[in-house]
N, CA, C and O atoms as CSV, one atom per row, in Angstrom:
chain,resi,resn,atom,element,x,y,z
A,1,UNK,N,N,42.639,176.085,-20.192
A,1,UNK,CA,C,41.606,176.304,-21.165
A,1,UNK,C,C,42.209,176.177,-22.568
A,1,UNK,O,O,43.320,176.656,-22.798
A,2,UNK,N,N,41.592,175.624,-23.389
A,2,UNK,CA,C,41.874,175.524,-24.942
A,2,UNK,C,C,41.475,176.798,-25.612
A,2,UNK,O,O,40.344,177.260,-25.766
A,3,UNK,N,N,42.718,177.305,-26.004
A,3,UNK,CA,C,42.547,178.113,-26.855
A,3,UNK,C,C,42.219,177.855,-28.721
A,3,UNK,O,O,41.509,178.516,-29.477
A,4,UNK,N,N,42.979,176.760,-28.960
A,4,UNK,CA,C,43.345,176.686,-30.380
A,4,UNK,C,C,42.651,174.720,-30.675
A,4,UNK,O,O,43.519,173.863,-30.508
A,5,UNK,N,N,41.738,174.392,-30.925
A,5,UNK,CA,C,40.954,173.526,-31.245
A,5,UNK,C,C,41.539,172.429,-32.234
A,5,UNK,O,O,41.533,171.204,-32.107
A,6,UNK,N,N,41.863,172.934,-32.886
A,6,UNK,CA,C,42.372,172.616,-34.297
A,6,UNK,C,C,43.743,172.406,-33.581
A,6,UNK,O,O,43.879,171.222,-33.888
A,7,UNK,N,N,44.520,172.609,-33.071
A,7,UNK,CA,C,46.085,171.954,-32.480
A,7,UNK,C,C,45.893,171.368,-31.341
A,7,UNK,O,O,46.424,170.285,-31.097
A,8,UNK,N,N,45.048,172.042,-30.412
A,8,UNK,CA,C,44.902,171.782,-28.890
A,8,UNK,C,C,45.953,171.890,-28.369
A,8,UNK,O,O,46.676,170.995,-27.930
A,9,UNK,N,N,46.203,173.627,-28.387
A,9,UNK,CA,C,46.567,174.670,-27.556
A,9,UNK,C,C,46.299,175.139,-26.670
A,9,UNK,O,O,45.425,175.992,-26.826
A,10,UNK,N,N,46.794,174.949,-25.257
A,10,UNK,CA,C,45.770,175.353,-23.878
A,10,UNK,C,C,46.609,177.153,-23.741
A,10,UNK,O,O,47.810,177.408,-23.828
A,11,UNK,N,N,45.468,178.106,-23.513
A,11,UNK,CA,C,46.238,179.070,-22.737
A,11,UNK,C,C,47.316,178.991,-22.220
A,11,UNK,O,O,48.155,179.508,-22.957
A,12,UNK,N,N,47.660,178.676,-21.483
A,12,UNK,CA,C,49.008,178.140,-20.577
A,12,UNK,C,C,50.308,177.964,-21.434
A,12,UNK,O,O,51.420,178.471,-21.283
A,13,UNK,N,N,49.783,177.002,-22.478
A,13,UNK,CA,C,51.279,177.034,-23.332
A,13,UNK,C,C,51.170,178.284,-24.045
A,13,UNK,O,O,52.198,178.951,-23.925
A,14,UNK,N,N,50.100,178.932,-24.881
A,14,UNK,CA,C,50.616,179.954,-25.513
A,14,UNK,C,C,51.113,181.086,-24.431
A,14,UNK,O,O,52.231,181.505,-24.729
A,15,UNK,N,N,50.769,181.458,-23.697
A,15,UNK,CA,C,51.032,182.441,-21.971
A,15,UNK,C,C,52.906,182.250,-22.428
A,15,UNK,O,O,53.604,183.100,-22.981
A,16,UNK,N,N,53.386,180.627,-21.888
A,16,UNK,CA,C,54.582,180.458,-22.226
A,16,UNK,C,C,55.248,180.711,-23.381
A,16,UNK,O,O,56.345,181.063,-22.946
A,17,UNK,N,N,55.282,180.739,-23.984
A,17,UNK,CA,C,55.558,180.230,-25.454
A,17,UNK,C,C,56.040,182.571,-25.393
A,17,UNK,O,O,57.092,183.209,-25.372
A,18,UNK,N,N,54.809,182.885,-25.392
A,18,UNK,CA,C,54.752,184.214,-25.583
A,18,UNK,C,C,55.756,185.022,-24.567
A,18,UNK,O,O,56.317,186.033,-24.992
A,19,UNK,N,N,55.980,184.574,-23.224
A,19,UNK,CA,C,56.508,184.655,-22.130
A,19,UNK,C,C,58.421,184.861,-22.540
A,19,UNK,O,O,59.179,185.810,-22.339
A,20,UNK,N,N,58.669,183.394,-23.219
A,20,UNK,CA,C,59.884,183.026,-23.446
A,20,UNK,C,C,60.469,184.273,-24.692
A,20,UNK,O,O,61.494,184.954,-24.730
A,21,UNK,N,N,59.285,184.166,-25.613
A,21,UNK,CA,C,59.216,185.482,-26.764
A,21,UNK,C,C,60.079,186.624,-26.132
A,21,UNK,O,O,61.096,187.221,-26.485
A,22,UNK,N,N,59.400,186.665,-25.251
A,22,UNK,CA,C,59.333,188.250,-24.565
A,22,UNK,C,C,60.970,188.550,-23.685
A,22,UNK,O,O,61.480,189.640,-23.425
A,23,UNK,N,N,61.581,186.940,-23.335
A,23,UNK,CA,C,62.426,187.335,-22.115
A,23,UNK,C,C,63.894,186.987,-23.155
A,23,UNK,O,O,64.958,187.070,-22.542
A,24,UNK,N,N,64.003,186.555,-24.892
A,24,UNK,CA,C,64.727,186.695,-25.540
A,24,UNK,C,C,64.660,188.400,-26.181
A,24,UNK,O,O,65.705,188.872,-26.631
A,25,UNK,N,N,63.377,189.248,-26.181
A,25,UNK,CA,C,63.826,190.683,-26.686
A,25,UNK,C,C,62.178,191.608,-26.036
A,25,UNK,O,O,61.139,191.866,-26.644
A,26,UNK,N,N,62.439,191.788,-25.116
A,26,UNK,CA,C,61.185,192.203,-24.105
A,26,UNK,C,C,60.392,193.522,-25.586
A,26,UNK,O,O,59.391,194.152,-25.243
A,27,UNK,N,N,60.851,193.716,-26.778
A,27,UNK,CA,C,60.133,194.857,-27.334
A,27,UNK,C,C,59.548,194.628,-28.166
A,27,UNK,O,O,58.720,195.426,-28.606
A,28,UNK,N,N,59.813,193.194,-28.801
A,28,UNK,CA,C,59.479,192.758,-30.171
A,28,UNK,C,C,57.739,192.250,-30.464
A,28,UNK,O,O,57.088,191.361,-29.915
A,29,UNK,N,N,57.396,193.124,-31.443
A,29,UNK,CA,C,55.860,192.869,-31.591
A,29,UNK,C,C,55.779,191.652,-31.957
A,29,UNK,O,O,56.410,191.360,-32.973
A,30,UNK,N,N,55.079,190.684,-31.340
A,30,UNK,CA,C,54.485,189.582,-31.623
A,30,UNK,C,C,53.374,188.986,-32.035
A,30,UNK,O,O,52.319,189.216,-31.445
A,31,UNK,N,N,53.421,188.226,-32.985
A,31,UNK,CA,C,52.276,187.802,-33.906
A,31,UNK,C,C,51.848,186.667,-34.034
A,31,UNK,O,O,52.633,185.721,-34.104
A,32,UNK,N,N,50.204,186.461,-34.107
A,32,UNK,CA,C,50.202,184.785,-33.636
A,32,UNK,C,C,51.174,184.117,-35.081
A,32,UNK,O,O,52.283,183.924,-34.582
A,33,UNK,N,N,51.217,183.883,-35.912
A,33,UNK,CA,C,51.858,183.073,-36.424
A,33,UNK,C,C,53.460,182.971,-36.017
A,33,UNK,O,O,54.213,182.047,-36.322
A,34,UNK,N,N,53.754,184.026,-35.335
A,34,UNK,CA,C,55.538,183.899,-34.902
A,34,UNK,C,C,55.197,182.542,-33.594
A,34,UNK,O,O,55.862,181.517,-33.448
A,35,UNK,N,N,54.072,182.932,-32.855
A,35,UNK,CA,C,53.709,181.638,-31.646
A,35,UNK,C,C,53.226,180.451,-31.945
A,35,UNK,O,O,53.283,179.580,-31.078
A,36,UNK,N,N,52.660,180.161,-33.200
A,36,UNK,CA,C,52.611,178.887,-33.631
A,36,UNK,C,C,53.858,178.437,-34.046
A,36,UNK,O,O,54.436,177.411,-33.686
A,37,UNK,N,N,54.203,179.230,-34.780
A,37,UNK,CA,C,56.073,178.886,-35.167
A,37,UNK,C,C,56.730,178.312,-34.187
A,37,UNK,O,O,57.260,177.219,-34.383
A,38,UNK,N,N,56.824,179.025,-32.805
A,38,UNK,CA,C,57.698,178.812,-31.736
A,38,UNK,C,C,56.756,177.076,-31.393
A,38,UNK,O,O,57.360,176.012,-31.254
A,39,UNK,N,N,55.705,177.181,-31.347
A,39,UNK,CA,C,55.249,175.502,-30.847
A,39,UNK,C,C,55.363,174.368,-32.042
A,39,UNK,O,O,55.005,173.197,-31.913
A,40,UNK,N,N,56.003,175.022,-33.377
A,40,UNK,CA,C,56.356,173.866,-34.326
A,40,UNK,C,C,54.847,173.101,-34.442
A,40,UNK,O,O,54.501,171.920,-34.440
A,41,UNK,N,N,53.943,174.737,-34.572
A,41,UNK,CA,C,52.077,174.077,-35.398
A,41,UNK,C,C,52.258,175.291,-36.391
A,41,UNK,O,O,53.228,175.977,-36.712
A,42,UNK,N,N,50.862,175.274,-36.760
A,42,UNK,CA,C,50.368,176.705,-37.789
A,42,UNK,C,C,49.230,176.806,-37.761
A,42,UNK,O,O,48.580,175.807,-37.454
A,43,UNK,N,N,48.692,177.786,-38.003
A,43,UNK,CA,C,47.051,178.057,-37.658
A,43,UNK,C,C,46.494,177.384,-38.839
A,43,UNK,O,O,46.988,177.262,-39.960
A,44,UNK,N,N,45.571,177.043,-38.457
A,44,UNK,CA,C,44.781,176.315,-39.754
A,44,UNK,C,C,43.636,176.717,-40.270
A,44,UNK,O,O,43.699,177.123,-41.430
A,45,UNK,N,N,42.411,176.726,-39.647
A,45,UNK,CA,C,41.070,177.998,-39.589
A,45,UNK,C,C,41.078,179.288,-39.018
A,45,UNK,O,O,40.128,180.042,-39.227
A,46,UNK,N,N,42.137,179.667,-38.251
A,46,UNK,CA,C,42.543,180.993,-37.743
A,46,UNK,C,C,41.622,181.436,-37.044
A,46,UNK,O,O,41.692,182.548,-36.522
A,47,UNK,N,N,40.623,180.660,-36.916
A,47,UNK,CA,C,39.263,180.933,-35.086
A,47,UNK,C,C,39.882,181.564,-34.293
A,47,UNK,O,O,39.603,182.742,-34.072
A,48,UNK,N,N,40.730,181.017,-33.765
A,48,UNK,CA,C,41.816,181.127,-32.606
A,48,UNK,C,C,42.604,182.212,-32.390
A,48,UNK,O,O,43.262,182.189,-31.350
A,49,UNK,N,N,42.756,183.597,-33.435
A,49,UNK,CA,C,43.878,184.406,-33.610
A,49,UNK,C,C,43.160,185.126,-32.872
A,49,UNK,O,O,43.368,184.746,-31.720
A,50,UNK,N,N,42.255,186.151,-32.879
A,50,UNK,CA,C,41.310,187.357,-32.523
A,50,UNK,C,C,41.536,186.728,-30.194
A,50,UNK,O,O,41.340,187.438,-29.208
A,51,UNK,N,N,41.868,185.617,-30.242
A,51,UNK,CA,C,41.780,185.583,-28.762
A,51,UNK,C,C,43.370,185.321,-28.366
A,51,UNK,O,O,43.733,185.472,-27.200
A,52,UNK,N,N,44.201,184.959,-29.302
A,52,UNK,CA,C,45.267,184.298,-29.138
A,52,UNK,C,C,45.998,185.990,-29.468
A,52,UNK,O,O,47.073,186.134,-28.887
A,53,UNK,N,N,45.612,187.025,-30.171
A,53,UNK,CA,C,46.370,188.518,-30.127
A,53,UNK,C,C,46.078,189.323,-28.385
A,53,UNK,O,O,46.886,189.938,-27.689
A,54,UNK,N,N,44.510,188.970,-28.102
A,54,UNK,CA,C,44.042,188.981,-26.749
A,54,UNK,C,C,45.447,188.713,-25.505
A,54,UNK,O,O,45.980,189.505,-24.728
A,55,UNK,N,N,45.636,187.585,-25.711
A,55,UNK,CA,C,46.610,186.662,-24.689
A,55,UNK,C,C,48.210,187.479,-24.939
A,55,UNK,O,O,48.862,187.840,-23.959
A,56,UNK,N,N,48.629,187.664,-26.131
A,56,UNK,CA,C,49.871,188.058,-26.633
A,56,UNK,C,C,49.707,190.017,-25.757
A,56,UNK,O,O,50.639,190.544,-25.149
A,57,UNK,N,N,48.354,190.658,-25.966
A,57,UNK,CA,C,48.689,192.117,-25.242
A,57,UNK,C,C,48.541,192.181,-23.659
A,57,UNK,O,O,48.963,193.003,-22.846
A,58,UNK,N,N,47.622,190.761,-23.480
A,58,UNK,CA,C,47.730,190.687,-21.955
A,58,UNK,C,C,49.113,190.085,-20.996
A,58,UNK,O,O,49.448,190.246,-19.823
A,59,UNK,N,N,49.649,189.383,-22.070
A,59,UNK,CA,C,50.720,188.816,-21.428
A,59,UNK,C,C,52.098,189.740,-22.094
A,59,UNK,O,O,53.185,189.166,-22.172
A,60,UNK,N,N,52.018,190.584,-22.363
A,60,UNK,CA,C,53.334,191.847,-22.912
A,60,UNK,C,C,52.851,192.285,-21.652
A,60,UNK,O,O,53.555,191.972,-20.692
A,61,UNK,N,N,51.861,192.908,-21.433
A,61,UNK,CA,C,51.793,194.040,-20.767
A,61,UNK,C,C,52.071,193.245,-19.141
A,61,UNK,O,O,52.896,193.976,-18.594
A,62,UNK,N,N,51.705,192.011,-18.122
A,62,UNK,CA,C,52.125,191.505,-17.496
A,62,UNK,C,C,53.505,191.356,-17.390
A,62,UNK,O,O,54.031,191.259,-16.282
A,63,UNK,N,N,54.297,191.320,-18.665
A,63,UNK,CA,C,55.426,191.060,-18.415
A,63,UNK,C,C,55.951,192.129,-18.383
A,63,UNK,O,O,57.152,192.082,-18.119
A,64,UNK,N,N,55.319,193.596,-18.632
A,64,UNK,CA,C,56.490,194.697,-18.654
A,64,UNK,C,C,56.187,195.066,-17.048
A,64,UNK,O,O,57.002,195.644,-16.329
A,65,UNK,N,N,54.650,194.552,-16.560
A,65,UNK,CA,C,54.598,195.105,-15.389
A,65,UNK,C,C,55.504,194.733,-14.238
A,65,UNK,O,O,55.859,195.302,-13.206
A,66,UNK,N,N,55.781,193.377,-14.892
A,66,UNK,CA,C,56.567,192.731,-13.865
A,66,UNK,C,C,58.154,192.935,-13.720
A,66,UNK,O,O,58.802,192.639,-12.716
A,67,UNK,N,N,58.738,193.575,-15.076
A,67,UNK,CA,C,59.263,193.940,-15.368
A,67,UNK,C,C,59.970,195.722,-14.542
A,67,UNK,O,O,61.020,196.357,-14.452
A,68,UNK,N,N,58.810,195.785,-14.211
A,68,UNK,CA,C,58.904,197.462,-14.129
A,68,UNK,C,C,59.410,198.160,-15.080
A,68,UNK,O,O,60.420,198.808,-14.808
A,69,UNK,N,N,58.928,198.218,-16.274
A,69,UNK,CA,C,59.297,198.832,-17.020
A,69,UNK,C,C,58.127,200.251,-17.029
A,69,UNK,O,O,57.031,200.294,-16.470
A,70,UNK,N,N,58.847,201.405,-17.916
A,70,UNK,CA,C,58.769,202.459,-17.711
A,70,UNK,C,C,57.026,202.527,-18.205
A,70,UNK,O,O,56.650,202.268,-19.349
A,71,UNK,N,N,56.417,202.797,-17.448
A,71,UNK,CA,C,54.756,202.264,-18.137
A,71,UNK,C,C,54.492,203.534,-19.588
A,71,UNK,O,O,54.243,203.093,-20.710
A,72,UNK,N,N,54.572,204.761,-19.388
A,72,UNK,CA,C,54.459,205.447,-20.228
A,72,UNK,C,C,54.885,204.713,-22.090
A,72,UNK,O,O,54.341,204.679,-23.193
A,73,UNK,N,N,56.463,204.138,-21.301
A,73,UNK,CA,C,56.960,203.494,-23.064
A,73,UNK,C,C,55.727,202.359,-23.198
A,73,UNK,O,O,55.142,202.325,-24.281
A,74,UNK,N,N,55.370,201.562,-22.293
A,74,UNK,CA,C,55.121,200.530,-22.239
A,74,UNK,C,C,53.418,200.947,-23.171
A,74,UNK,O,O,53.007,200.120,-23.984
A,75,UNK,N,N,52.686,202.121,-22.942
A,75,UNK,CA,C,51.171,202.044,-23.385
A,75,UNK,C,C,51.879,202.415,-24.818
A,75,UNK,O,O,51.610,201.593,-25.694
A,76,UNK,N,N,52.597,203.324,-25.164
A,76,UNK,CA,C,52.868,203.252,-26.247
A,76,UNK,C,C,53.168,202.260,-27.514
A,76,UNK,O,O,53.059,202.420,-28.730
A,77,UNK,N,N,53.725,200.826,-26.445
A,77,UNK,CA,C,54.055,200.084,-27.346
A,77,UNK,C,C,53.133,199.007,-27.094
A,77,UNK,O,O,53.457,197.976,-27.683
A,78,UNK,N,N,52.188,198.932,-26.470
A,78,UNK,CA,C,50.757,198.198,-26.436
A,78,UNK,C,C,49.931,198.754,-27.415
A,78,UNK,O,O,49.310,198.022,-28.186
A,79,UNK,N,N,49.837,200.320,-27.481
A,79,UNK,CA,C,49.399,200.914,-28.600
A,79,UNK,C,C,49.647,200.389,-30.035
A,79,UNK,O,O,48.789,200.137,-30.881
A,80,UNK,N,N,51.323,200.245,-30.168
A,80,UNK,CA,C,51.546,199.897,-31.548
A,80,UNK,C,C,51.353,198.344,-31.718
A,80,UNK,O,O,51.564,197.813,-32.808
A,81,UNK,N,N,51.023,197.764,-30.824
A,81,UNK,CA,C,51.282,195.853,-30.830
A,81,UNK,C,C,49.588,195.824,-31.380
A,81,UNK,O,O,49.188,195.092,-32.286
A,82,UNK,N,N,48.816,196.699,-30.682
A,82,UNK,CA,C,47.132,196.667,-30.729
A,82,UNK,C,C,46.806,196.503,-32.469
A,82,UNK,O,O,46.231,195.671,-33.170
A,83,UNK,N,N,47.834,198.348,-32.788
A,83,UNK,CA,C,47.454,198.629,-34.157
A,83,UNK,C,C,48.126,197.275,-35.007
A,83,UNK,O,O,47.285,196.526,-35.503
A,84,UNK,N,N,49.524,196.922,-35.202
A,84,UNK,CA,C,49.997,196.031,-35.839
A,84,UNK,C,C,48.895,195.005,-35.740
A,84,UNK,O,O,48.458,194.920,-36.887
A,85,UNK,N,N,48.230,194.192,-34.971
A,85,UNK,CA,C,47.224,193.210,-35.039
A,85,UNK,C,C,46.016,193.576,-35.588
A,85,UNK,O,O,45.276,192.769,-36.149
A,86,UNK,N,N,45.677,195.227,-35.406
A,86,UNK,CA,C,44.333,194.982,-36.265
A,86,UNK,C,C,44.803,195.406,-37.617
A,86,UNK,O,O,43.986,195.094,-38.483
A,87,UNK,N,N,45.820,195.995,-38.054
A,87,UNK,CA,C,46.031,195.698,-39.578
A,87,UNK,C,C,46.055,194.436,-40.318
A,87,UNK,O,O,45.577,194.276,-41.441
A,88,UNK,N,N,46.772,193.362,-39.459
A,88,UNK,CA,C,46.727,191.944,-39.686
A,88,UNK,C,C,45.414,191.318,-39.897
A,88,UNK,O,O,45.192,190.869,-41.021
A,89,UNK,N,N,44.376,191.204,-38.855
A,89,UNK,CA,C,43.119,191.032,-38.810
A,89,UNK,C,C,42.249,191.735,-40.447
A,89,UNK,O,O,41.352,191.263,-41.146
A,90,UNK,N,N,43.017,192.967,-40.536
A,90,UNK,CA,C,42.127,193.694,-41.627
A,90,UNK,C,C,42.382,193.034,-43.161
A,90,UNK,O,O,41.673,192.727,-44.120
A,91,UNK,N,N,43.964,192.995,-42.788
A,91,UNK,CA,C,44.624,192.013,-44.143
A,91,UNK,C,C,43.647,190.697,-43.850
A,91,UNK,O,O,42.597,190.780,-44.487
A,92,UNK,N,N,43.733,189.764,-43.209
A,92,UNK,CA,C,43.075,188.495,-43.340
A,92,UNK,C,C,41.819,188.572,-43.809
A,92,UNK,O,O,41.521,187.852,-44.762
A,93,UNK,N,N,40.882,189.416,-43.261
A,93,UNK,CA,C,39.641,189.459,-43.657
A,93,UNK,C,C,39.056,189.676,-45.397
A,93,UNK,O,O,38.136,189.301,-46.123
A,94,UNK,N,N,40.445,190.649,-45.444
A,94,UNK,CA,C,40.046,191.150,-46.692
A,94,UNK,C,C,40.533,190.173,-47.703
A,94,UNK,O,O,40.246,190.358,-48.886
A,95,UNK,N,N,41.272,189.110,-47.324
A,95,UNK,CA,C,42.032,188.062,-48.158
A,95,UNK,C,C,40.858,186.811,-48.318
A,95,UNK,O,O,40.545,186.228,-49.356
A,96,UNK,N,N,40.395,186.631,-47.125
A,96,UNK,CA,C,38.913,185.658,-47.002
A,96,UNK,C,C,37.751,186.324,-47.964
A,96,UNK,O,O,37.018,185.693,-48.725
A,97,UNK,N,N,37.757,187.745,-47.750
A,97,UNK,CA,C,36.726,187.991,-48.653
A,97,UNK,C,C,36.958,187.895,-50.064
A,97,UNK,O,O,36.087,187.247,-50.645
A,98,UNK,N,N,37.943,188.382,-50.840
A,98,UNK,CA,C,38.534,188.328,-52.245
A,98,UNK,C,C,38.529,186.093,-52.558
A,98,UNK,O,O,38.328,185.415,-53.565
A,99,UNK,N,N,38.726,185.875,-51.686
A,99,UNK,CA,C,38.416,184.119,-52.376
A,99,UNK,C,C,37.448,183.957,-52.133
A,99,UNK,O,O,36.988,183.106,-52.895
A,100,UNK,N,N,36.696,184.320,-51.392
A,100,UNK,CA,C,35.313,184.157,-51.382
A,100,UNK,C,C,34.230,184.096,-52.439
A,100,UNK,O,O,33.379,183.332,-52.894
A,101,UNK,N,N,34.951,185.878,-52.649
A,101,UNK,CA,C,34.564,186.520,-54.207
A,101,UNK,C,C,35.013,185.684,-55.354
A,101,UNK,O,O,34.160,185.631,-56.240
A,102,UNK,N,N,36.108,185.011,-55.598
A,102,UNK,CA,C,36.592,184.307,-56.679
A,102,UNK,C,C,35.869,182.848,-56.634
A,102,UNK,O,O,35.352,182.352,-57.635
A,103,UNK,N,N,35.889,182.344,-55.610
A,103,UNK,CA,C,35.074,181.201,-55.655
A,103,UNK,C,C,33.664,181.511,-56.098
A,103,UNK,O,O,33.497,180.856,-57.127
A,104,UNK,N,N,32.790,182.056,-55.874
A,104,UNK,CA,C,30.884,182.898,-56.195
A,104,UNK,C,C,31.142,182.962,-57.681
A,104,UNK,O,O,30.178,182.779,-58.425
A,105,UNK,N,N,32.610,183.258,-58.319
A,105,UNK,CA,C,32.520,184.186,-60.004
A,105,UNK,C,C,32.279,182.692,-60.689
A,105,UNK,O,O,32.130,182.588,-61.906
């Protein structure tokens, strides 16, 4: 399935991409622009992020399961991967809205 329109990004590669992320430092919060980085693209309309942060907590948390890692650490740090993305999301929005605003003046 295509995730990312604008590159034509299938699930599958970001899954990987995020996968490989994970098996160089299994703790490190990941962000879609660190996964466009790793595929040598960049987001361009940013449609794609709100499902592509989706894929990044489903595929941490697959990998710690598989992992066996200690689940208790593990909600904790799904917890903080959740919050880190919706601060991001909150920054973007609020950055779309302020040019928005400057463009209308």
């Amino acid at each position: 399935m295509i995730v990312c329109s604008c590159n034509i990004v299938t699930e599958n590669e970001i899954r990987s991409v995020i996968t490989d992320l994970l098996n160089n430092d299994p703790w490190q919060l990941i962000v879609p622009a660190q996964v466009y980085h790793e595929m040598g693209k960049r987001g361009r309309c940013c449609g794609c992020f709100p499902r592509l942060v989706d894929l990044i907590v489903d595929t941490t948390q697959d990998f710690h399961r598989d992992m066996q890692s200690d689940e208790e650490v593990v909600i904790q740090f799904i917890s903080r991967l959740k919050d880190k993305h919706q601060q991001c999301e909150t920054a973007r929005m609020l950055a779309r809205h302020r040019i928005a605003k400057t463009h209308a003046a």
